[in-house]
N, CA, C and O atoms as a GROMACS GRO file, in nm:
protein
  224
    1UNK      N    1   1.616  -1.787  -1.891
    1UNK     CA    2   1.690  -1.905  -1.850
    1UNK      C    3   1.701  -1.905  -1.697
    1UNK      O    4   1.711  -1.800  -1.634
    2UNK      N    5   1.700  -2.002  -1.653
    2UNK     CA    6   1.690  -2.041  -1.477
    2UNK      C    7   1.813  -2.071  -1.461
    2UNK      O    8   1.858  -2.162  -1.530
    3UNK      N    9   1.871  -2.025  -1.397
    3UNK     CA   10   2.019  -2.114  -1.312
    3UNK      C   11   2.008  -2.071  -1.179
    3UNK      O   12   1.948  -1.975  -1.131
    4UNK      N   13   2.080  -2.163  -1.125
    4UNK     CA   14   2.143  -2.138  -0.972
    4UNK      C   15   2.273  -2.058  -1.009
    4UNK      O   16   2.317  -2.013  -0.902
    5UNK      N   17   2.339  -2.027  -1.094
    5UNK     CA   18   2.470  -1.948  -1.104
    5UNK      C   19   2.487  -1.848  -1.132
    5UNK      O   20   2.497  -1.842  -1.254
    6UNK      N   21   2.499  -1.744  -1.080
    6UNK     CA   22   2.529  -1.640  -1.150
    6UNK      C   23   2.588  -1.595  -1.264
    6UNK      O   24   2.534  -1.509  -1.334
    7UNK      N   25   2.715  -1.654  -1.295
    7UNK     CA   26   2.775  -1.663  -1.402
    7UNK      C   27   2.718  -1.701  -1.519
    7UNK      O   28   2.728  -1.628  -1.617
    8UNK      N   29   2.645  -1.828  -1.524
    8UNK     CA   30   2.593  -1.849  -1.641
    8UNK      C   31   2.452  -1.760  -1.705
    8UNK      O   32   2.407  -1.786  -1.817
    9UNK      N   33   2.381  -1.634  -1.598
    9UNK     CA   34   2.283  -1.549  -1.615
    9UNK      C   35   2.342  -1.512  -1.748
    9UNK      O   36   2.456  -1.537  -1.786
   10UNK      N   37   2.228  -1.437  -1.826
   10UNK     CA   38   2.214  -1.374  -1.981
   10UNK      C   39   2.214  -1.241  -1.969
   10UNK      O   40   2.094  -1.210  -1.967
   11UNK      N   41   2.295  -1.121  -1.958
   11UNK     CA   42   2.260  -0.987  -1.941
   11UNK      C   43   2.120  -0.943  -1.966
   11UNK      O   44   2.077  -0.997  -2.068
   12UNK      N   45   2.018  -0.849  -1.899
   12UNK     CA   46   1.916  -0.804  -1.995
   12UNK      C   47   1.900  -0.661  -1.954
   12UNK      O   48   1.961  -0.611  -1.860
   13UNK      N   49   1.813  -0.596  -2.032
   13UNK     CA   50   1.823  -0.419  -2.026
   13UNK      C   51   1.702  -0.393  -1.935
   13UNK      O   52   1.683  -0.276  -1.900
   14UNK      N   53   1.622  -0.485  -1.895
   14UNK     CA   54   1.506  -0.423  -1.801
   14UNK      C   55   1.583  -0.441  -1.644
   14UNK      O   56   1.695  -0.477  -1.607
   15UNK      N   57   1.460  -0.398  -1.576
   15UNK     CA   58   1.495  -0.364  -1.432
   15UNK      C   59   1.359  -0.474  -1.386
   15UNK      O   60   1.245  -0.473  -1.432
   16UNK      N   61   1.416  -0.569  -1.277
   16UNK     CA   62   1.305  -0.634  -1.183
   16UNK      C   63   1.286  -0.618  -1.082
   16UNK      O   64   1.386  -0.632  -1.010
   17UNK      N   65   1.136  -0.575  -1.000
   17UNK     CA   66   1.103  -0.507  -0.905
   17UNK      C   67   1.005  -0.615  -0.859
   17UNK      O   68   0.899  -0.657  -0.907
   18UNK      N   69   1.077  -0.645  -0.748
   18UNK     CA   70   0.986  -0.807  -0.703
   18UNK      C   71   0.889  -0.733  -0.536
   18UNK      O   72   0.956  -0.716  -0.434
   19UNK      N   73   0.791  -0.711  -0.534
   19UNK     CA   74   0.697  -0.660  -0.385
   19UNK      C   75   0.671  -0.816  -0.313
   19UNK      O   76   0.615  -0.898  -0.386
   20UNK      N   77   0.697  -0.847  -0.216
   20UNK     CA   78   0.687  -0.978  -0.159
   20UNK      C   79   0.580  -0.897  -0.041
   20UNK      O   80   0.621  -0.801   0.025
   21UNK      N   81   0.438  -0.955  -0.028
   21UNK     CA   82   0.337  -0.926   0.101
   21UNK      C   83   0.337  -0.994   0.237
   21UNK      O   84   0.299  -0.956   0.347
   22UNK      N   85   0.398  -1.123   0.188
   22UNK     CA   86   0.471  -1.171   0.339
   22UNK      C   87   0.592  -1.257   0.294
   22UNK      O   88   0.637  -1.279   0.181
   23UNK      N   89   0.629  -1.294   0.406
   23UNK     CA   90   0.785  -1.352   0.348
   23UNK      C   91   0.878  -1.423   0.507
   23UNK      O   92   0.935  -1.370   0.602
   24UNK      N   93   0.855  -1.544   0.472
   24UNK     CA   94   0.923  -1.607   0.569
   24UNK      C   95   1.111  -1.628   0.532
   24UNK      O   96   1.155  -1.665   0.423
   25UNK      N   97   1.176  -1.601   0.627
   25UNK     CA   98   1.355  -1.663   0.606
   25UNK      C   99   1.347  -1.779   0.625
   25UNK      O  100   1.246  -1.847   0.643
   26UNK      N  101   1.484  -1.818   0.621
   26UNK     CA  102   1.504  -1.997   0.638
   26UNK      C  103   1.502  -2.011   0.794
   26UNK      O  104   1.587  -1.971   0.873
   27UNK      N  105   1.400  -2.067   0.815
   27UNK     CA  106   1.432  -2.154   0.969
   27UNK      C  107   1.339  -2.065   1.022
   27UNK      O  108   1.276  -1.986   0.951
   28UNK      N  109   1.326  -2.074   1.165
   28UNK     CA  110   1.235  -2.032   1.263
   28UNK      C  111   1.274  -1.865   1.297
   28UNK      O  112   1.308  -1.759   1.245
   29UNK      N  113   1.240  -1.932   1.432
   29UNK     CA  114   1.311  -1.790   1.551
   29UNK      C  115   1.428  -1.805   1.541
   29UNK      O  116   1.485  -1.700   1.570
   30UNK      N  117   1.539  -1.934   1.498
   30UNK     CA  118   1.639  -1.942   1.565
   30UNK      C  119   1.734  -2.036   1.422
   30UNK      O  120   1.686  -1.996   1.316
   31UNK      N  121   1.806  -2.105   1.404
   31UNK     CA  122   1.893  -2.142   1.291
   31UNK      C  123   1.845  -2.321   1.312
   31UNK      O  124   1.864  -2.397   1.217
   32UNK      N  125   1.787  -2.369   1.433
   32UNK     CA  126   1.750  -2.536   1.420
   32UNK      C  127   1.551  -2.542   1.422
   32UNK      O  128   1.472  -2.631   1.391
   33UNK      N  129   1.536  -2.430   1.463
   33UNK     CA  130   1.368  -2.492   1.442
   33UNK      C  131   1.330  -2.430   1.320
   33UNK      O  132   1.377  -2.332   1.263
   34UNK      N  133   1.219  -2.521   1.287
   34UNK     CA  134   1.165  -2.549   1.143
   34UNK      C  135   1.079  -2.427   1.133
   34UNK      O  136   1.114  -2.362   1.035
   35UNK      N  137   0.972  -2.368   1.203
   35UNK     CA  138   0.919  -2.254   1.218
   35UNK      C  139   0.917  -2.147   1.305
   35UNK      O  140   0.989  -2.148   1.405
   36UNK      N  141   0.818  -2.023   1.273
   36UNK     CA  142   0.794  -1.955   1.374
   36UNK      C  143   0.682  -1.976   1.504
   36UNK      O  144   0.586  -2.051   1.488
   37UNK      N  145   0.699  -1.920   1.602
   37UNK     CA  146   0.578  -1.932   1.706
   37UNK      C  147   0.437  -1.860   1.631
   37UNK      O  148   0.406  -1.761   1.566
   38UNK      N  149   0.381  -1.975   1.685
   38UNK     CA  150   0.232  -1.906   1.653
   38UNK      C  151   0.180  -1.808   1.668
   38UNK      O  152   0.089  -1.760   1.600
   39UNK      N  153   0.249  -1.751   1.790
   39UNK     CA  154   0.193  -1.559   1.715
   39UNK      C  155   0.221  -1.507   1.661
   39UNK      O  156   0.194  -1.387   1.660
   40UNK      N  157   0.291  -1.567   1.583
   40UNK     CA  158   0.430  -1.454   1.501
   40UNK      C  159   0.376  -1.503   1.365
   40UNK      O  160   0.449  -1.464   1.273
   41UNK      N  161   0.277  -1.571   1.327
   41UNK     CA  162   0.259  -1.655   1.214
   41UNK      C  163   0.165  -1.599   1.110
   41UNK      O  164   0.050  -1.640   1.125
   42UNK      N  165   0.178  -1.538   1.038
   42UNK     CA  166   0.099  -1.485   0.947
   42UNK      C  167  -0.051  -1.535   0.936
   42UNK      O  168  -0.075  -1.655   0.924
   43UNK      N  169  -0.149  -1.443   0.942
   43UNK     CA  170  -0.309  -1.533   0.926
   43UNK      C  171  -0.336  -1.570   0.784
   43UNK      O  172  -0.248  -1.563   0.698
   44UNK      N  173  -0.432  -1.600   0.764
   44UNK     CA  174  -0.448  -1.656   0.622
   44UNK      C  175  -0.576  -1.504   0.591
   44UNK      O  176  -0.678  -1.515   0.659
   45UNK      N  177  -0.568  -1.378   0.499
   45UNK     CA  178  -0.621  -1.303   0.515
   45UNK      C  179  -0.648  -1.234   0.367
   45UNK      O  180  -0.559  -1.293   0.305
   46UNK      N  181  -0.689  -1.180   0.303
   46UNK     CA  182  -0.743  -1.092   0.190
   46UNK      C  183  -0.596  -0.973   0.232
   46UNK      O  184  -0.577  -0.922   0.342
   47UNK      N  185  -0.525  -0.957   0.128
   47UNK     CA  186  -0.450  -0.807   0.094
   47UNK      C  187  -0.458  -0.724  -0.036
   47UNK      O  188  -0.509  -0.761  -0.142
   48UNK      N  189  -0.408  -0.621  -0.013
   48UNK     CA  190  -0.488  -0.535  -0.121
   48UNK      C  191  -0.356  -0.432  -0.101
   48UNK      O  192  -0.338  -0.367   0.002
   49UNK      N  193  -0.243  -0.426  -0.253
   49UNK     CA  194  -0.155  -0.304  -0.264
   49UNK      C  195  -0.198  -0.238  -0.346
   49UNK      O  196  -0.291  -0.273  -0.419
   50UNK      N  197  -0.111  -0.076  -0.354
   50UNK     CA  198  -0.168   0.024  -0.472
   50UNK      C  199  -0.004   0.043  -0.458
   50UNK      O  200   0.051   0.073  -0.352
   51UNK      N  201   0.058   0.023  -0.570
   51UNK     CA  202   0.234   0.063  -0.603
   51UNK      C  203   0.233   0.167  -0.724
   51UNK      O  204   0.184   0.130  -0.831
   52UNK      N  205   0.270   0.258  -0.714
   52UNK     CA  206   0.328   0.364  -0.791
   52UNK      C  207   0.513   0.375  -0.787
   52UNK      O  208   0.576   0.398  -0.684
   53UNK      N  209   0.583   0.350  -0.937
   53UNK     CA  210   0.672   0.402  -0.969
   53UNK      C  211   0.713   0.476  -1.065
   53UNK      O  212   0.708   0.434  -1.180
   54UNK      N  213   0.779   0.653  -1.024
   54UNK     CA  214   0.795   0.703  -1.113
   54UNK      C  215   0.952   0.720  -1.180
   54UNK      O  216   1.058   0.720  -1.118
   55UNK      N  217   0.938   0.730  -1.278
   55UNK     CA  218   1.129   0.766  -1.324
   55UNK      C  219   1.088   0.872  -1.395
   55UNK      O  220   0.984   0.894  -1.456
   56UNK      N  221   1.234   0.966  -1.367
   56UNK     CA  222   1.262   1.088  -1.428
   56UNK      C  223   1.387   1.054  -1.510
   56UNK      O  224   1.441   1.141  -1.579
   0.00000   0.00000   0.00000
């Protein structure tokens, strides 16, 4: 189930492990511009992870 509320979430017994490879915040450099400066701007590029998790 989707909500915006916390409250109305469904308990569940798994664990979610979200890896984000790039990841923009809200807003720019600063809290009124819409983006970042162009050097700062992610290229458009091929990535490649290897994730290992162990539990004891």
């Amino acid at each position: 189930m989707a909500t915006d509320h916390w409250h109305l979430m469904r308990p569940e017994s798994g664990v979610w492990i979200t890896l984000d490879g790039q990841h923009m915040g809200v807003g720019g450099d600063d809290s009124w511009t819409p983006s970042v400066l162009p050097q700062w701007l992610l290229q458009e590029t091929q990535w490649q992870y290897q994730v290992s998790i162990h539990f004891q």
